[in-house]
Backbone atoms as SQL, in Angstrom:
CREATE TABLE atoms (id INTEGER PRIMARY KEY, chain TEXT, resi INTEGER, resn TEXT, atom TEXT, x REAL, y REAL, z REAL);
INSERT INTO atoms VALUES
  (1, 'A', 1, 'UNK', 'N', 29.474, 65.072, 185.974),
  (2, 'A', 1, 'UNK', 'CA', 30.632, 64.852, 185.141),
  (3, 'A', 1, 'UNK', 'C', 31.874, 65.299, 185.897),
  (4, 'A', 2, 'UNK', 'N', 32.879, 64.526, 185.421),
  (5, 'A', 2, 'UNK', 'CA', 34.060, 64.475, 186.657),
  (6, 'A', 2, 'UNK', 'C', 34.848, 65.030, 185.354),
  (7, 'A', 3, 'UNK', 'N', 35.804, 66.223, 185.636),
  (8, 'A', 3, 'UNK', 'CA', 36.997, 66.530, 184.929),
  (9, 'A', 3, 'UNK', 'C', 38.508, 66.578, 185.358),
  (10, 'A', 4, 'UNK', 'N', 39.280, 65.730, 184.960),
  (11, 'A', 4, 'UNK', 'CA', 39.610, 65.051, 185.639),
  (12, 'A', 4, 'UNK', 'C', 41.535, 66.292, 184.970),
  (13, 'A', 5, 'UNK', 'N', 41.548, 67.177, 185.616),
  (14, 'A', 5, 'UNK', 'CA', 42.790, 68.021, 185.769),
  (15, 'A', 5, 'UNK', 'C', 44.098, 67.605, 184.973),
  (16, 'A', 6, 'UNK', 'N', 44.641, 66.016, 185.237),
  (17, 'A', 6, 'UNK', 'CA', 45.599, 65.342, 184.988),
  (18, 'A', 6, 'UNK', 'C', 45.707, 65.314, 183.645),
  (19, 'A', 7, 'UNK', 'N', 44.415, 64.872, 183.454),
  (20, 'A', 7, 'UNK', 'CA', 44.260, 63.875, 181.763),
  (21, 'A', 7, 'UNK', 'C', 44.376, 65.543, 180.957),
  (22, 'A', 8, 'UNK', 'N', 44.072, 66.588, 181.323),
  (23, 'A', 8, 'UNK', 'CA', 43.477, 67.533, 180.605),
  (24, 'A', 8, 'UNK', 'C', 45.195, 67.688, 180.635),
  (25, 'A', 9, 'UNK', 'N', 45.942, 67.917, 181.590),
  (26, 'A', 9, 'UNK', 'CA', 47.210, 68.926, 181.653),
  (27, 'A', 9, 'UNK', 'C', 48.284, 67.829, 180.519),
  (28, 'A', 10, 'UNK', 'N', 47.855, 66.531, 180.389),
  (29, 'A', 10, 'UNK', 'CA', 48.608, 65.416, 179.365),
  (30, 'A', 10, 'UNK', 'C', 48.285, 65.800, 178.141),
  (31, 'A', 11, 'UNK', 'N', 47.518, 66.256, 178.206),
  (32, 'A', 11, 'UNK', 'CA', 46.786, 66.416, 176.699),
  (33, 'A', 11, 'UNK', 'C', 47.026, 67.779, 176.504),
  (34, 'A', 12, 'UNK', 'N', 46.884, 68.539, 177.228),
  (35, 'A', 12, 'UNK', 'CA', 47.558, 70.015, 176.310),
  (36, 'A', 12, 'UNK', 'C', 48.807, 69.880, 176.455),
  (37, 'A', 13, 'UNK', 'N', 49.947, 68.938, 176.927),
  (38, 'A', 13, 'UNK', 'CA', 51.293, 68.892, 177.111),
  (39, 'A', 13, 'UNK', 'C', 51.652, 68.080, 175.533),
  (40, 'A', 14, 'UNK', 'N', 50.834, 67.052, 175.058),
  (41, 'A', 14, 'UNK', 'CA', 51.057, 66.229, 174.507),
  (42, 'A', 14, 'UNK', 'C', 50.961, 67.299, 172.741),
  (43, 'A', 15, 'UNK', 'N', 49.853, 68.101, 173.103),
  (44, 'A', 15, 'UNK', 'CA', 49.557, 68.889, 172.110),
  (45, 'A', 15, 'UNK', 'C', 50.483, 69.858, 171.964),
  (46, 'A', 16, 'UNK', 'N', 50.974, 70.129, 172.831),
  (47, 'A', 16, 'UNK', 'CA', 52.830, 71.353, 172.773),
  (48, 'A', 16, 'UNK', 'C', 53.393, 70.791, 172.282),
  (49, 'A', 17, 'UNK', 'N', 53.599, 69.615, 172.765),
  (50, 'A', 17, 'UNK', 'CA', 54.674, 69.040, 172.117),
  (51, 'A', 17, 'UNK', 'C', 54.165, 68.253, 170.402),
  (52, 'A', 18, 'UNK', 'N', 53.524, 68.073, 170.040),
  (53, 'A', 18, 'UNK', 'CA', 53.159, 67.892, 169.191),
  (54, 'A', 18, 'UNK', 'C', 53.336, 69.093, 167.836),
  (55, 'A', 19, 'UNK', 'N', 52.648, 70.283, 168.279),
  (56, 'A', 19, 'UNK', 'CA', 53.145, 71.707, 167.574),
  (57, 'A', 19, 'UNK', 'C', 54.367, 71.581, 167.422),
  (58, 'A', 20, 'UNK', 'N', 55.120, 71.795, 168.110),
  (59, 'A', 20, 'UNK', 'CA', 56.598, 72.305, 168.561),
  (60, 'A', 20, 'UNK', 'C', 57.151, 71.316, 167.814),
  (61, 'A', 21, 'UNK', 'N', 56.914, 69.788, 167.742),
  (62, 'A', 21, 'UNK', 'CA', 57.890, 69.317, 166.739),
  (63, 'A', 21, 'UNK', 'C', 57.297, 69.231, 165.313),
  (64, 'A', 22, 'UNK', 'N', 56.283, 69.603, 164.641),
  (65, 'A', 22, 'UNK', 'CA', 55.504, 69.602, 163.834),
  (66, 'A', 22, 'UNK', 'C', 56.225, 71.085, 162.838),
  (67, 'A', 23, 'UNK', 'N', 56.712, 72.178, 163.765),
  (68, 'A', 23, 'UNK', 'CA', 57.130, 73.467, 163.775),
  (69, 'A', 23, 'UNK', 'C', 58.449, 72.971, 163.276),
  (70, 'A', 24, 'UNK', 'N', 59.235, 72.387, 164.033),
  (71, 'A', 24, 'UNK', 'CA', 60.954, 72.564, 163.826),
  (72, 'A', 24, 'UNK', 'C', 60.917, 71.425, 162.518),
  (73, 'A', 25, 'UNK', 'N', 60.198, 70.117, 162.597),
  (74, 'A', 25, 'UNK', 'CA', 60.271, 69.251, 161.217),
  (75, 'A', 25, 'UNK', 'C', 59.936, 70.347, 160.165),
  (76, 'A', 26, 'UNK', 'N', 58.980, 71.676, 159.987),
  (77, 'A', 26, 'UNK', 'CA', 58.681, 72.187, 158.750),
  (78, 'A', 26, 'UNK', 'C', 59.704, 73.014, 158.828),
  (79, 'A', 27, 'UNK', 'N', 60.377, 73.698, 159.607),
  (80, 'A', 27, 'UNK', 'CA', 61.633, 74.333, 159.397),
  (81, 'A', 27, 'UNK', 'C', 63.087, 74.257, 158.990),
  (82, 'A', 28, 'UNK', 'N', 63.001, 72.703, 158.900),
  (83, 'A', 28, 'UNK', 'CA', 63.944, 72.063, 158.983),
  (84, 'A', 28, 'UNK', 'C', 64.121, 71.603, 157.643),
  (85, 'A', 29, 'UNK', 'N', 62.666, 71.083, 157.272),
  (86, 'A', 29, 'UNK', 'CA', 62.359, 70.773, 155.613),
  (87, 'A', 29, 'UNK', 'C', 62.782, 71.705, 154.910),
  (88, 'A', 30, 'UNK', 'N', 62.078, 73.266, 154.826),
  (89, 'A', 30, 'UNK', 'CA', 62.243, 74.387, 154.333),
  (90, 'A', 30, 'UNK', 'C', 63.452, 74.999, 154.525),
  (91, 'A', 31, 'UNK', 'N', 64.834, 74.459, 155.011),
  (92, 'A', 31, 'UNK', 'CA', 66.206, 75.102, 155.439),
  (93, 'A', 31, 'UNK', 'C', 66.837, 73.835, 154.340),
  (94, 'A', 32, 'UNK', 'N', 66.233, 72.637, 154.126),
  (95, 'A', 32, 'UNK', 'CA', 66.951, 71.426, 153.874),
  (96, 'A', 32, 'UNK', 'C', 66.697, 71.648, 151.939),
  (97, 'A', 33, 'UNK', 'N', 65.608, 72.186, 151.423),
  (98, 'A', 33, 'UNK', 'CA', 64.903, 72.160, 150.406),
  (99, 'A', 33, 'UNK', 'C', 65.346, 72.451, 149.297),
  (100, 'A', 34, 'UNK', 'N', 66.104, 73.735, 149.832),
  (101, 'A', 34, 'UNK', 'CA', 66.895, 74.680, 148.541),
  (102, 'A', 34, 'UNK', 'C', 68.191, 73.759, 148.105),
  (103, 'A', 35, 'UNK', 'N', 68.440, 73.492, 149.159),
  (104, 'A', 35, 'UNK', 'CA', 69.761, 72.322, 148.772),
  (105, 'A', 35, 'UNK', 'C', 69.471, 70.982, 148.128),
  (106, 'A', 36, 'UNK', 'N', 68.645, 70.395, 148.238),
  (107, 'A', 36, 'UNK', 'CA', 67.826, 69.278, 147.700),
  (108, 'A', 36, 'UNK', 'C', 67.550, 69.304, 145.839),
  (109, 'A', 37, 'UNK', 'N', 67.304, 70.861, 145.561),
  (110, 'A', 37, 'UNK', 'CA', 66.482, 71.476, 143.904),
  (111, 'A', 37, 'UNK', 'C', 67.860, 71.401, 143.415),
  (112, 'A', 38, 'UNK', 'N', 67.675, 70.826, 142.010),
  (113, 'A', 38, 'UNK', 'CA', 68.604, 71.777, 141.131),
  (114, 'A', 38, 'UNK', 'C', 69.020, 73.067, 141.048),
  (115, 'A', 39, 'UNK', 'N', 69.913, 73.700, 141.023),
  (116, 'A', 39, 'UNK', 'CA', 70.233, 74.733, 140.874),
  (117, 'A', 39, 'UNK', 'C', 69.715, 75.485, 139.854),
  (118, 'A', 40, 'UNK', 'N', 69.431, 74.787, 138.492),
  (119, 'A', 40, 'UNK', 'CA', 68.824, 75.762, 137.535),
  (120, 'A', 40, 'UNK', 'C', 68.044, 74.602, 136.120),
  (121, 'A', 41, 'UNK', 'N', 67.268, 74.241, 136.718),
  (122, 'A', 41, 'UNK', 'CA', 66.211, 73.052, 136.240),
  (123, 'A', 41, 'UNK', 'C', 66.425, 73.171, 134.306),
  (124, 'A', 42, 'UNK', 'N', 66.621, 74.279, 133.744),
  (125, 'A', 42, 'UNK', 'CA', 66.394, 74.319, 132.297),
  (126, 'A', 42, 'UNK', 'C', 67.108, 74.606, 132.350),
  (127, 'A', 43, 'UNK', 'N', 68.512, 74.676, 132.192),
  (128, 'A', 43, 'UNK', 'CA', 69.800, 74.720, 131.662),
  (129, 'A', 43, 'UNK', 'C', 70.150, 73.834, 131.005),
  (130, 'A', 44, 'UNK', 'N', 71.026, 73.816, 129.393),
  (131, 'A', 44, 'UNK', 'CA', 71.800, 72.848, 128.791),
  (132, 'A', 44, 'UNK', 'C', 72.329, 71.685, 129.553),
  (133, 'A', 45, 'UNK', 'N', 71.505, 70.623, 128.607),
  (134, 'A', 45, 'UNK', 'CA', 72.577, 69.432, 129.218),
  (135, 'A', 45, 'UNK', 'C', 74.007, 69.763, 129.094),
  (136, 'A', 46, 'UNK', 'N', 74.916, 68.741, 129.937),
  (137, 'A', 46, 'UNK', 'CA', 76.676, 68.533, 129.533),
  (138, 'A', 46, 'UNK', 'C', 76.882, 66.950, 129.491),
  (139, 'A', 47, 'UNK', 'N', 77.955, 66.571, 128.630),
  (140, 'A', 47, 'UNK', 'CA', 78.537, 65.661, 128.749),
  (141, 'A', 47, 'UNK', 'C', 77.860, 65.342, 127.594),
  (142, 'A', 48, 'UNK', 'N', 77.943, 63.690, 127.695),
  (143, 'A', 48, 'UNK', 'CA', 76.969, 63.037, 126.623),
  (144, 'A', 48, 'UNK', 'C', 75.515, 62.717, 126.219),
  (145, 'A', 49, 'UNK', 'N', 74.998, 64.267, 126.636),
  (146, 'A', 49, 'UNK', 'CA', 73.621, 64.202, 126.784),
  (147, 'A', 49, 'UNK', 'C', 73.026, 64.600, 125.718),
  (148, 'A', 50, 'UNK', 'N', 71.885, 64.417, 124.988),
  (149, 'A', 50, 'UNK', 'CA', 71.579, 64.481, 123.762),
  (150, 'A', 50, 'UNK', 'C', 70.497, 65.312, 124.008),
  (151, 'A', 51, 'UNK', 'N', 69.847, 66.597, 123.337),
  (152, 'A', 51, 'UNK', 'CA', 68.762, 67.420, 123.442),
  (153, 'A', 51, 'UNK', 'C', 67.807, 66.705, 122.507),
  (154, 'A', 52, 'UNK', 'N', 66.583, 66.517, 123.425),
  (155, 'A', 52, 'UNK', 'CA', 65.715, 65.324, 122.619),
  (156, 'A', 52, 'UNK', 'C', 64.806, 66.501, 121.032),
  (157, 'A', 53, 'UNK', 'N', 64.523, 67.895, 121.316),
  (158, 'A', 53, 'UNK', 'CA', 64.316, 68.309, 120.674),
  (159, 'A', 53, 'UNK', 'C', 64.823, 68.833, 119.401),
  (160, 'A', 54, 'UNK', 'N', 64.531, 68.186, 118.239),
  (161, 'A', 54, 'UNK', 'CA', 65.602, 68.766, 116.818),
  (162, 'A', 54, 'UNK', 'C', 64.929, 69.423, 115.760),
  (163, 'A', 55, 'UNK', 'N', 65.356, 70.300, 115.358),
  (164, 'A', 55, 'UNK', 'CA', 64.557, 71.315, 114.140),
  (165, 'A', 55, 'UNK', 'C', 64.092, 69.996, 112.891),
  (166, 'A', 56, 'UNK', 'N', 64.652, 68.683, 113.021),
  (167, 'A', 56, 'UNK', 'CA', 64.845, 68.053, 111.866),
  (168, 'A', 56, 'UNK', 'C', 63.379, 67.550, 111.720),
  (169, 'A', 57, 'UNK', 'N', 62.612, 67.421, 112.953),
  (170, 'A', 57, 'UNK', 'CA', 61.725, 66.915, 112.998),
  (171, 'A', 57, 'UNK', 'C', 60.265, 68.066, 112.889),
  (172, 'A', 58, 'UNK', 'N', 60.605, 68.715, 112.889),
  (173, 'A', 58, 'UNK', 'CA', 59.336, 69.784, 112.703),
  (174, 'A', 58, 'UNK', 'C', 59.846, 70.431, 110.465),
  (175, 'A', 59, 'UNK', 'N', 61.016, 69.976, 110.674),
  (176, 'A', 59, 'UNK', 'CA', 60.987, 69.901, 109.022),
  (177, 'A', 59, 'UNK', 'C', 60.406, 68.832, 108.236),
  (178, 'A', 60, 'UNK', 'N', 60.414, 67.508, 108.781),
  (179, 'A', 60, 'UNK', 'CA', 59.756, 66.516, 108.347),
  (180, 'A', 60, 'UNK', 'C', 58.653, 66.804, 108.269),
  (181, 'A', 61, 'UNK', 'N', 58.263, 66.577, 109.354),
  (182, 'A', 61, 'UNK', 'CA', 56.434, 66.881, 109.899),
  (183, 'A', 61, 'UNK', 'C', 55.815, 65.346, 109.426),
  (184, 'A', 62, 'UNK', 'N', 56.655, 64.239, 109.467),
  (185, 'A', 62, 'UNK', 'CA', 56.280, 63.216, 109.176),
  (186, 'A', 62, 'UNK', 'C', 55.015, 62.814, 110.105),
  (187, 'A', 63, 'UNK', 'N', 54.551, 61.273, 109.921),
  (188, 'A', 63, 'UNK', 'CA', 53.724, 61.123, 110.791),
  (189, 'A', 63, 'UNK', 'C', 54.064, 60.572, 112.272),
  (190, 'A', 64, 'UNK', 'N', 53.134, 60.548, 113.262),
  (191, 'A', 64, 'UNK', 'CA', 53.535, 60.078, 114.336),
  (192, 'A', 64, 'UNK', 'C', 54.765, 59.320, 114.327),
  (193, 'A', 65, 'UNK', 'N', 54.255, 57.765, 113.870),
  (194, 'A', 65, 'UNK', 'CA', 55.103, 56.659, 114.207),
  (195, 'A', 65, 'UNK', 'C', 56.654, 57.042, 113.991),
  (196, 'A', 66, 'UNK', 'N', 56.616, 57.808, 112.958),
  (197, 'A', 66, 'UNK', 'CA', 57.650, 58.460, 112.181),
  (198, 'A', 66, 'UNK', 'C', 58.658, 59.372, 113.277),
  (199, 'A', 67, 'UNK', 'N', 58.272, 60.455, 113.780),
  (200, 'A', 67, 'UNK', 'CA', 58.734, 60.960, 114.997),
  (201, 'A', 67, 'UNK', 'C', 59.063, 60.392, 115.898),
  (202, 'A', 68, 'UNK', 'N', 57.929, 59.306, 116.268),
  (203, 'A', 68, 'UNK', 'CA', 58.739, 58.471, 117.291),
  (204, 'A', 68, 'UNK', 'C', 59.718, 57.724, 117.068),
  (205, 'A', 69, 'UNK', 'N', 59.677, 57.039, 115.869),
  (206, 'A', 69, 'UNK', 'CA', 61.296, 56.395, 115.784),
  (207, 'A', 69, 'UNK', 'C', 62.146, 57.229, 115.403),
  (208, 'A', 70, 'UNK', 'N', 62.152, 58.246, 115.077),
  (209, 'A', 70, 'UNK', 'CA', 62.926, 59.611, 114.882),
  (210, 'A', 70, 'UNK', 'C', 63.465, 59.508, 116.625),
  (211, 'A', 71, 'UNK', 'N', 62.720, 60.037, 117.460),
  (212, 'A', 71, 'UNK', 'CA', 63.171, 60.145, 119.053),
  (213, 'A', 71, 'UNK', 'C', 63.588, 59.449, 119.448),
  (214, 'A', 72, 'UNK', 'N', 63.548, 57.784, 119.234),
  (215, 'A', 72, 'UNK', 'CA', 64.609, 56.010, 119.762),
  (216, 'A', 72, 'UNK', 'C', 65.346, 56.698, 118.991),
  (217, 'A', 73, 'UNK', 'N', 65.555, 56.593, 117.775),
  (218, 'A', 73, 'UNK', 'CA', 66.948, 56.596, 117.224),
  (219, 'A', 73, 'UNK', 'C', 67.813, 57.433, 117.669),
  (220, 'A', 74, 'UNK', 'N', 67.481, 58.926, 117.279),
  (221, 'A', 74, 'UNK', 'CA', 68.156, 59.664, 117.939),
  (222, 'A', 74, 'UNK', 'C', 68.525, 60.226, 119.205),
  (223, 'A', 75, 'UNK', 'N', 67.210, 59.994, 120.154),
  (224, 'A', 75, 'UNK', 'CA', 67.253, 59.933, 121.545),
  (225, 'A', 75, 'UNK', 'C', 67.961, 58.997, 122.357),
  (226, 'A', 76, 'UNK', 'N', 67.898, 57.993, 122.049),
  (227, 'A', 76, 'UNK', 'CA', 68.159, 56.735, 122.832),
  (228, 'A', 76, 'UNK', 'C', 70.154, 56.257, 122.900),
  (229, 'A', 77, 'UNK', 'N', 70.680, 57.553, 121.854),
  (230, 'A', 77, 'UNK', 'CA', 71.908, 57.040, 122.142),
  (231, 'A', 77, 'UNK', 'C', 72.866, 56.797, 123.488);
């Protein structure tokens, strides 16, 4: 069996380099990420945003179908 020096020194070169950019893409993700998230995921809507949840509907306690057109109507404005 012939081992052939070249092919071996391509291939652990190819594999450095492979790490190494494998390394800076996940560092790069993880620097890019925080900026990407909402700032604070459950916070009050603003503007003309409607909170889909209403006390009106756990006073009903109607049936399904009932809730759901409860949520178009009032959701969907």
């Amino acid at each position: 069996m012939i081992i052939s020096f070249r092919k071996w020194k391509e291939r652990l070169r190819f594999l450095a380099w492979f790490i190494t950019l494998t390394c800076v893409l996940y560092y790069v993700m993880s620097w890019i990420s925080p900026w990407l998230e909402p700032s604070s995921k459950y916070k009050e809507p603003s503007g003309k945003s409607v909170k889909v949840f209403h006390e009106q509907v756990l006073a009903n306690e109607g049936t399904f179908s009932e809730r759901l057109r409860f949520f178009y109507w009032f959701g969907g404005e």
